[in-house]
C-alpha atoms as a printed R data frame, in Angstrom:
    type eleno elety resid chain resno      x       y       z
1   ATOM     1    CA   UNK     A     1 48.893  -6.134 -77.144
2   ATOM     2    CA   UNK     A     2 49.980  -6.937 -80.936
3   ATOM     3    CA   UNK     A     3 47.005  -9.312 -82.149
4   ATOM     4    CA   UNK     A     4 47.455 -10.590 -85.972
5   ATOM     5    CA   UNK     A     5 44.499 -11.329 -88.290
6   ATOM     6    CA   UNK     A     6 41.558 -13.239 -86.526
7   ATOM     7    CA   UNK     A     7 41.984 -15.310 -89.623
8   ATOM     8    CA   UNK     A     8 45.514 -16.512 -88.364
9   ATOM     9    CA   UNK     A     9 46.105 -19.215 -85.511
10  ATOM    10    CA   UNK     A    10 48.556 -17.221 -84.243
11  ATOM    11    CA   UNK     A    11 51.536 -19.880 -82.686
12  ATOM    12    CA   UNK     A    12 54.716 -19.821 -80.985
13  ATOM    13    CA   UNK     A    13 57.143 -22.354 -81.168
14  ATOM    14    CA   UNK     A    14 59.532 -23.470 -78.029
15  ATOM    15    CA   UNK     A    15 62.047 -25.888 -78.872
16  ATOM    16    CA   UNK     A    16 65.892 -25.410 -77.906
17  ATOM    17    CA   UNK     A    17 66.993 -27.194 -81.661
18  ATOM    18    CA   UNK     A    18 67.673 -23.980 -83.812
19  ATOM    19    CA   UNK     A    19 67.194 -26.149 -86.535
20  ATOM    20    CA   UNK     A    20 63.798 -27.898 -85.683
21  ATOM    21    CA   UNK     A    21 62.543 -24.166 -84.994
22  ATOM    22    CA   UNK     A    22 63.654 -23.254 -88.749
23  ATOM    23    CA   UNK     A    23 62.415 -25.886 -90.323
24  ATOM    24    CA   UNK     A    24 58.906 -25.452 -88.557
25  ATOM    25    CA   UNK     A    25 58.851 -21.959 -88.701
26  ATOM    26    CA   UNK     A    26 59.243 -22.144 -92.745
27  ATOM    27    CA   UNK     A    27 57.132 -25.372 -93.202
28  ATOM    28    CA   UNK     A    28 54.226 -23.467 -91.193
29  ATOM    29    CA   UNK     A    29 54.661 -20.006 -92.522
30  ATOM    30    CA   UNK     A    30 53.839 -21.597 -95.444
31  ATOM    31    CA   UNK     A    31 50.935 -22.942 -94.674
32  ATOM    32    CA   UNK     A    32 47.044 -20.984 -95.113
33  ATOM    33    CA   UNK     A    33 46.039 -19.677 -92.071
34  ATOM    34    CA   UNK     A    34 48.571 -20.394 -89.694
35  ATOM    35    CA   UNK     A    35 51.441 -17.361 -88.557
36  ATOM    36    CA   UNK     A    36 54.241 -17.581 -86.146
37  ATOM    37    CA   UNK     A    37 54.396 -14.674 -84.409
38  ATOM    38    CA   UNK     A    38 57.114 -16.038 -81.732
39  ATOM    39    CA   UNK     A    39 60.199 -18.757 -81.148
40  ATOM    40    CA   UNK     A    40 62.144 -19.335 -78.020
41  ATOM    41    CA   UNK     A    41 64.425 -21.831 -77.462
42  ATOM    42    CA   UNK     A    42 63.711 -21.997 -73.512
43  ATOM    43    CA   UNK     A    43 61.300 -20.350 -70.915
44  ATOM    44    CA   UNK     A    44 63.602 -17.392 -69.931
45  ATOM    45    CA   UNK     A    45 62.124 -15.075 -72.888
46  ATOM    46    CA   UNK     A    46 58.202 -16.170 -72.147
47  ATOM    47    CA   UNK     A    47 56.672 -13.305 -69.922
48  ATOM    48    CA   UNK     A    48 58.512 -10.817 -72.689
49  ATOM    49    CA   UNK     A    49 57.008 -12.935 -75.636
50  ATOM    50    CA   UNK     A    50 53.700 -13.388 -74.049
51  ATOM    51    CA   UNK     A    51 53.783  -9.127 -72.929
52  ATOM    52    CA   UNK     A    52 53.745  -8.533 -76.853
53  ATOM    53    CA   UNK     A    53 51.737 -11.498 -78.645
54  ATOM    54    CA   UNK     A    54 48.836 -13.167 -77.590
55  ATOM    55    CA   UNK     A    55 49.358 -16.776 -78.962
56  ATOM    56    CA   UNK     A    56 46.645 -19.436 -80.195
57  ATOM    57    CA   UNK     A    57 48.955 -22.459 -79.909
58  ATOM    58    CA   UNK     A    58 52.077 -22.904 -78.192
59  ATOM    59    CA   UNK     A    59 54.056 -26.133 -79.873
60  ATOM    60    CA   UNK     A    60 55.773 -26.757 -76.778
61  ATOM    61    CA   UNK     A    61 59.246 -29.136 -76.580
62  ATOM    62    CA   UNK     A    62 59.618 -31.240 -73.546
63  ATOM    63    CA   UNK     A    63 62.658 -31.425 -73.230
64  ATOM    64    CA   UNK     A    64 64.324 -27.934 -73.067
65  ATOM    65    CA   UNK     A    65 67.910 -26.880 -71.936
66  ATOM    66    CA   UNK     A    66 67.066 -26.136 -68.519
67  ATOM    67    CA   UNK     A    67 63.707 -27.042 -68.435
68  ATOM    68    CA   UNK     A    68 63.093 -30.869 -68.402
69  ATOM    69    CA   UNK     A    69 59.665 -33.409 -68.742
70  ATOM    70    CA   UNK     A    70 56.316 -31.578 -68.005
71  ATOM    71    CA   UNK     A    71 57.780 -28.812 -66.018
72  ATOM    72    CA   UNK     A    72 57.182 -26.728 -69.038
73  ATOM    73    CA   UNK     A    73 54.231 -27.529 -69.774
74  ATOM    74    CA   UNK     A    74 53.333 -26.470 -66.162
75  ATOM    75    CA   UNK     A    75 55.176 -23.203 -66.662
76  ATOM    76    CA   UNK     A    76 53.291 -22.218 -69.914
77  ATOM    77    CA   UNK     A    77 50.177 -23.422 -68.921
78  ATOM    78    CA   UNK     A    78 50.347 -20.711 -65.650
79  ATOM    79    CA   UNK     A    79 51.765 -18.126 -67.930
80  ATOM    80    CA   UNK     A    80 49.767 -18.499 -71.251
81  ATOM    81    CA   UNK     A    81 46.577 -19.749 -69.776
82  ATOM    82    CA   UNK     A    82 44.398 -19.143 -72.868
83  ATOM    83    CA   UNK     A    83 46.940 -20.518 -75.658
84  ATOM    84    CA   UNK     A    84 46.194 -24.123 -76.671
85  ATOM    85    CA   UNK     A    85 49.417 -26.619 -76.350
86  ATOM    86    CA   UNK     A    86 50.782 -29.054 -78.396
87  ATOM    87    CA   UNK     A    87 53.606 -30.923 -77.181
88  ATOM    88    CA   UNK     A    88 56.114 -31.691 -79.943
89  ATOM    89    CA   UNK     A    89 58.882 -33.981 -78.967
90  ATOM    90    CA   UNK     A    90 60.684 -37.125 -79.246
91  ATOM    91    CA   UNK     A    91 60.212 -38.547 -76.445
92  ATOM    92    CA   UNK     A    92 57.045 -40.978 -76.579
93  ATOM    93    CA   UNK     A    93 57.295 -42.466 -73.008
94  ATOM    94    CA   UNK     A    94 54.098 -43.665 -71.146
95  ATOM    95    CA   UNK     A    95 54.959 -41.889 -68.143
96  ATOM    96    CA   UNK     A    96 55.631 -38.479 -70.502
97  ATOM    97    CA   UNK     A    97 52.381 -39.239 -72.024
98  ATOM    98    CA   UNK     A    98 50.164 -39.805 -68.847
99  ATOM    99    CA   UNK     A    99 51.413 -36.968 -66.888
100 ATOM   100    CA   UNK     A   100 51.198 -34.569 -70.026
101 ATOM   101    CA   UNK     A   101 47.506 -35.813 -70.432
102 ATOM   102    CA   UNK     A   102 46.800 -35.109 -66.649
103 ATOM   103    CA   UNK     A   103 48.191 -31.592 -67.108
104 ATOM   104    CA   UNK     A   104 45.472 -30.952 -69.879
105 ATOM   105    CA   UNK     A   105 47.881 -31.035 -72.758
106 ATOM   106    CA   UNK     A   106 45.905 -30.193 -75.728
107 ATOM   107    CA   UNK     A   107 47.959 -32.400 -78.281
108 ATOM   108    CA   UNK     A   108 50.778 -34.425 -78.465
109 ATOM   109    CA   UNK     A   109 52.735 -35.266 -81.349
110 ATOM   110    CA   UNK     A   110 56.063 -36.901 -81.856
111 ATOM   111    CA   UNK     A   111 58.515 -34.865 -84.205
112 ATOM   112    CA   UNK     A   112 58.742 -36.600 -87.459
113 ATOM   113    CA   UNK     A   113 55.260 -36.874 -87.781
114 ATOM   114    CA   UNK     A   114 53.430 -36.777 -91.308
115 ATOM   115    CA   UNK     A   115 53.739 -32.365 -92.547
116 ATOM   116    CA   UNK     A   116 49.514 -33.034 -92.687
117 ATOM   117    CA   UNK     A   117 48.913 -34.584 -89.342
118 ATOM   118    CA   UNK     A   118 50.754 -31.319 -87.787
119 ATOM   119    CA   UNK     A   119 48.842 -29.411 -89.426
120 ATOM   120    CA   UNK     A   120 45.616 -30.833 -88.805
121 ATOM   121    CA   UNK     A   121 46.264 -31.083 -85.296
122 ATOM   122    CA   UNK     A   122 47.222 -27.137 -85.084
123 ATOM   123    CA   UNK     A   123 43.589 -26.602 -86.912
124 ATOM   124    CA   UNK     A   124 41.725 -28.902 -84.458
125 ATOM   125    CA   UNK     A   125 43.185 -27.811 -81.386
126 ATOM   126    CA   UNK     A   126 42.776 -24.483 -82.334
127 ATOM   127    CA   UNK     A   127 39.020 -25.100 -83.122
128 ATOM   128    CA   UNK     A   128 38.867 -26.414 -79.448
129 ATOM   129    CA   UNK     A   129 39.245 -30.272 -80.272
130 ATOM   130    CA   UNK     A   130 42.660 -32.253 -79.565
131 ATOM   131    CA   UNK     A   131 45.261 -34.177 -81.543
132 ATOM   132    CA   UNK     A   132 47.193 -37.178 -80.219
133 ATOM   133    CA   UNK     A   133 49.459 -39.268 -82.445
134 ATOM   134    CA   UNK     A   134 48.099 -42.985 -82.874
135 ATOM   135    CA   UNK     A   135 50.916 -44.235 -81.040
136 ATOM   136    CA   UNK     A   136 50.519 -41.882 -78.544
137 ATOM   137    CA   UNK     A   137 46.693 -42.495 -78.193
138 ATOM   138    CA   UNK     A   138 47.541 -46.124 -77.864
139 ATOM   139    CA   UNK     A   139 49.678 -45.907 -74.399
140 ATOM   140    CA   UNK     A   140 47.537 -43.378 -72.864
141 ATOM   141    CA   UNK     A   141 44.605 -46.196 -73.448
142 ATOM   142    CA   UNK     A   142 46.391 -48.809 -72.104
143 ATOM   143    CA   UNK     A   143 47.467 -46.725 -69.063
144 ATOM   144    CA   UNK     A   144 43.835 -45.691 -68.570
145 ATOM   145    CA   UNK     A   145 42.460 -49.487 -69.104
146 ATOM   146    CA   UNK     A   146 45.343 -50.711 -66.361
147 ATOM   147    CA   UNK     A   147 44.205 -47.872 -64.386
148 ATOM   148    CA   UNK     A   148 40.415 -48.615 -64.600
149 ATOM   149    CA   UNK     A   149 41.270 -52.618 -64.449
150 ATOM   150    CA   UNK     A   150 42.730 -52.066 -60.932
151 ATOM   151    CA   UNK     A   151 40.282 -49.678 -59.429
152 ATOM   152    CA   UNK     A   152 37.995 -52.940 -60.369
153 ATOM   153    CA   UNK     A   153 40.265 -54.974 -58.076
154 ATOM   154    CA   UNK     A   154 38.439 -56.112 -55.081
155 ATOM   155    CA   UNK     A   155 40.679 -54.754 -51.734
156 ATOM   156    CA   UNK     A   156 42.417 -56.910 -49.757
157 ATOM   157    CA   UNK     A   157 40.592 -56.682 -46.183
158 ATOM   158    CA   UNK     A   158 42.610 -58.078 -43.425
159 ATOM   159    CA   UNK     A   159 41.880 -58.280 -39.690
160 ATOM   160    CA   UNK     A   160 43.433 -56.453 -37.265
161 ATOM   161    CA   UNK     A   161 45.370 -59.937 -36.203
162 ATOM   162    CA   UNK     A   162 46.645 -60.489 -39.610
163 ATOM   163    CA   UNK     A   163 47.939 -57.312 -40.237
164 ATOM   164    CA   UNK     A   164 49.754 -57.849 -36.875
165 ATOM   165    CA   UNK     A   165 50.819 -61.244 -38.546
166 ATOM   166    CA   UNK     A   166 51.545 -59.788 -41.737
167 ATOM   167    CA   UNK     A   167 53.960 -57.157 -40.402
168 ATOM   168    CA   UNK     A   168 55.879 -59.396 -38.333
169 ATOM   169    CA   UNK     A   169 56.048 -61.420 -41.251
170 ATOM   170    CA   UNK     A   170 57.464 -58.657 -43.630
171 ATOM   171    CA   UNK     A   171 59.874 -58.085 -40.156
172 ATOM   172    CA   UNK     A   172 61.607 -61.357 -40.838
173 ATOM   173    CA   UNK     A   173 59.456 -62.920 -37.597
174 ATOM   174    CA   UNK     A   174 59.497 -66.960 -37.676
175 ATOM   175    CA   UNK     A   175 55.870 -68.385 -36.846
176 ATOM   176    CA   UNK     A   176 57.310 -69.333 -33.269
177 ATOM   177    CA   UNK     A   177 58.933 -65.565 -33.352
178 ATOM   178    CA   UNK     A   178 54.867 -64.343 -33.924
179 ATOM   179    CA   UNK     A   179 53.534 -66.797 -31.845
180 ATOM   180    CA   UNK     A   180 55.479 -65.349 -28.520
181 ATOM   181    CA   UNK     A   181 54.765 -61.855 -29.429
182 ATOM   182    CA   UNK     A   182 51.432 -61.601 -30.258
183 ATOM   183    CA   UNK     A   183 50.994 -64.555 -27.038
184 ATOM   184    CA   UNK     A   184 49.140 -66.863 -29.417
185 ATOM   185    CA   UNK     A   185 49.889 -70.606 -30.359
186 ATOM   186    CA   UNK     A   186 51.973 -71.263 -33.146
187 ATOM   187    CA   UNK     A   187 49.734 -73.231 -34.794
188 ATOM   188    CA   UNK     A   188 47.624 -70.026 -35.031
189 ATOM   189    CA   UNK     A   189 49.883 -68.351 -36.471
190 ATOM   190    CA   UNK     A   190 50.115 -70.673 -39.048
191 ATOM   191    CA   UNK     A   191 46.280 -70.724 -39.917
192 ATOM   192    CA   UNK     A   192 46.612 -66.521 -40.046
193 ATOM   193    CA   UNK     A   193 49.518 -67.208 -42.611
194 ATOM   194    CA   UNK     A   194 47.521 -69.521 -44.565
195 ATOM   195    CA   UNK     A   195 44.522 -66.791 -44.405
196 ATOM   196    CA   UNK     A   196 47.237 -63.907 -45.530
197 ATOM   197    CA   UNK     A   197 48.814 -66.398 -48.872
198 ATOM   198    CA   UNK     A   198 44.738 -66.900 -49.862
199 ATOM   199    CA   UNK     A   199 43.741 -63.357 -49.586
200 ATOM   200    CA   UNK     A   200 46.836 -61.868 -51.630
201 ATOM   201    CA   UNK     A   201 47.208 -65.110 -53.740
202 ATOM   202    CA   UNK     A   202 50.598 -65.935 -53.376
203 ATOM   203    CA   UNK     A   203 52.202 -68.989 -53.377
204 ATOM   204    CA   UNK     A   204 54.774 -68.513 -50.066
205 ATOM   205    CA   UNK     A   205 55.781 -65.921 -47.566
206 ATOM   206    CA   UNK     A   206 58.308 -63.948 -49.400
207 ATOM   207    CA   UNK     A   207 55.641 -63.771 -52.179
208 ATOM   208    CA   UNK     A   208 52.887 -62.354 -49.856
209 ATOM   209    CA   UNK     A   209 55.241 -59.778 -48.300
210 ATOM   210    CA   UNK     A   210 56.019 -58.643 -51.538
211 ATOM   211    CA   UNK     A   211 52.678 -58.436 -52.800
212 ATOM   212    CA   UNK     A   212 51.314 -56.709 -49.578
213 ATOM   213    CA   UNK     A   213 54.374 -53.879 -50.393
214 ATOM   214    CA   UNK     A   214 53.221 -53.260 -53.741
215 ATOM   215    CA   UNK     A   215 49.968 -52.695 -52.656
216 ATOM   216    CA   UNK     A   216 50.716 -50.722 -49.497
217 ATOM   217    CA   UNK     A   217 49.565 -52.967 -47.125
218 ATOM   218    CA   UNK     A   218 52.099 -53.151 -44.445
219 ATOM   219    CA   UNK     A   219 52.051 -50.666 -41.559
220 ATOM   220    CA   UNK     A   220 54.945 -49.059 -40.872
């Protein structure tokens, strides 16, 4: 297997713009320390690229021409396991982010970042550390404080008689509907009801059955 210098991060670039592969592929070239030794511009070429070079960092596009989101990511990751990546894209959405992240993604960057921040980050992931764009370090925290927030959350317990309720309720049931099929009096019904609004905190029925969906509470 072709290995460059030990003193080079050795780094492929996968992006399907011809022109954003140029333009890195001078810019880094350029650069101390740092030599492309590969450029695809989508997955079909990889086991052929990766059968001749050994790569340190993989600056990886997520959105290819036939390869869309995290897929390749996925796909390099199982074929490259020892190269570092660095997504490089445009695309900056949370979900993008937060799946990337849960893949292991080394960095993330957004194209039309600072020439120095790319550079840095190539350096630091290389050296074992990672490199996420402020912006991009800002959504994954809020995803991960919403996340952590919610696993706070206290569950919502019911008894096996309100869950009947609550059901029939999500059904379209009327109290007097519940009442003659569970056999109980409609006014017990109503105090189950009552019990259901207090424990999910809503305000009417609708509200409740909608809550109780969100959070997977109704039996199918």
């Amino acid at each position: 297997m072709l290995r460059t210098s030990d003193k080079l991060i050795r780094t492929v670039i996968i992006d399907d713009h011809p022109v954003i592969r140029y333009g890195l592929r001078e810019m880094l070239n350029a650069e101390d320390g740092i030599d492309i030794v590969g450029e695809l511009e989508n997955l079909d070429g990889l086991d052929a690229l990766l059968a001749t070079v050994d790569p340190d960092i993989v600056l990886l596009d997520l959105e290819l021409e036939e390869t869309h989101g995290v897929d390749a990511l996925r796909i390099v990751r199982e074929k490259s396991p020892s190269s570092r990546i660095i997504i490089y894209t445009s695309h900056d959405e949370e979900e993008r982010i937060v799946q990337a992240a849960e893949l292991g993604v080394d960095g993330y960057l957004l194209k039309g970042c600072p020439r120095k921040e790319l550079i840095s980050a190539i350096h630091s992931v290389c050296d074992g550390g990672t490199a996420l764009e402020a912006s991009v370090a800002s959504k994954l925290m809020r995803h991960m404080n919403r996340r952590s927030a919610k696993a706070e959350e206290p569950a919502v317990e019911f008894s096996k008689r309100e869950k009947q309720v609550l059901g029939l309720m999500a059904s379209g049931k009327t109290n007097k509907d519940i009442g003659t099929t569970l056999f109980i009096s409609e006014s017990t019904v109503k105090f189950h009801v009552h019990a259901i609004l207090i424990k999910l905190d809503a305000g009417n029925r609708t509200e409740a059955v909608s809550i109780a969906n969100q959070l997977g509470l109704i039996e199918g």
